[in-house]
C-alpha positions, 0 to 999 in steps of 0.5 A: 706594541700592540695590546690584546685587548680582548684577553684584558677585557676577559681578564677584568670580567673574570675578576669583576673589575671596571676599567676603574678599578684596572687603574686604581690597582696598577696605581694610575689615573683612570683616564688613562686606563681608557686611554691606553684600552683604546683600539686607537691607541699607539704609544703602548710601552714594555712597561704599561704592559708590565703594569697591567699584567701585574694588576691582573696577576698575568703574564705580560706576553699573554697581553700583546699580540 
C-alpha cells in the first residue's frame, strides 16, 4: 500500500502541523512519522493509514493511491 504523500502533506499545511506534531496526535514516536512519510518506505498497513487519517479528520482512502 502506498501513501499519497503529497495530499498529507497538503493536509499538515492546512492544518499548520510539522511531521511532529502529525506524531504526537496519532499518538506515536515522531521518528517513525518521518519514516513512514518517506518516499522509500514500503511497510505501510491498513492501520498507519487509519491512524493518519484519524489525526487529520479524513478519510483513509483519500490517503493512498
Amino acid at each position: 500500500m502506498k501513501l499519497h504523500l503529497e495530499k498529507i502533506d497538503r493536509e499538515l499545511k492546512r492544518l499548520g502541523w510539522s511531521k511532529y506534531k502529525l506524531g504526537e496526535m496519532m499518538r506515536v514516536r515522531h521518528q517513525w512519522v518521518y519514516q513512514i512519510l518517506n518516499p522509500n518506505y514500503k511497510g505501510t498497513t491498513l492501520k498507519t493509514v487509519t491512524k493518519i487519517a484519524t489525526a487529520l479528520d479524513c478519510d483513509p482512502k483519500d490517503l493512498i493511491i
